[in-house]
N, C-alpha and C positions, 0 to 999 in steps of 0.2 A: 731903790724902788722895791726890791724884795721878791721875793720868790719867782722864776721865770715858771710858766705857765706853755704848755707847747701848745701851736695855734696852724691849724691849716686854712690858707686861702690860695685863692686865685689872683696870681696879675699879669702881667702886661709879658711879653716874651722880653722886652725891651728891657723891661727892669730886672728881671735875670739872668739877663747877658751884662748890664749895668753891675750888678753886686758880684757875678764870680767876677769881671774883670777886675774890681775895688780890690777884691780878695787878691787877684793873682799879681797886681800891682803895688798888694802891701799897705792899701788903703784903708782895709777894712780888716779884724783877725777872722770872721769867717761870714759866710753868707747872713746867718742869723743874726749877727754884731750889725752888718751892715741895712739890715732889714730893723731892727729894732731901733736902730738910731732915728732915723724917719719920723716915727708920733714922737719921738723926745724931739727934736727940733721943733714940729708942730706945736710942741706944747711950751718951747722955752725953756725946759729944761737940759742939762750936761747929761752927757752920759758920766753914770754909772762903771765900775772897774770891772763889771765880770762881766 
C-alpha cells in the first residue's frame, strides 16, 4: 500500500484493551499492525508485510 502515514484518533477504551491483548497474545505484531488491519478488511484487501 506504500508509505505509512502517522494518524491520531480517538476510539473506544474497548478497542484498546482489544489490540494490546491481540498484541500480548501474539495476534497482532504491535498495536498499530492491529489497528491498521481494520480498514484493510473493510476494504477486502490482505494485509501488507511491514
Amino acid at each position: 500500500m506504500g508509505a505509512k502515514r502517522e494518524l491520531s484518533v480517538t476510539v473506544d477504551r474497548a478497542l484498546v484493551e482489544a489490540a494490546r491483548a491481540a498484541v500480548a497474545a501474539g495476534r497482532a505484531a504491535s498495536v498499530s499492525a492491529w489497528v491498521n488491519a481494520a480498514p484493510r478488511r473493510e476494504l477486502g484487501r490482505t494485509p501488507d508485510t511491514h
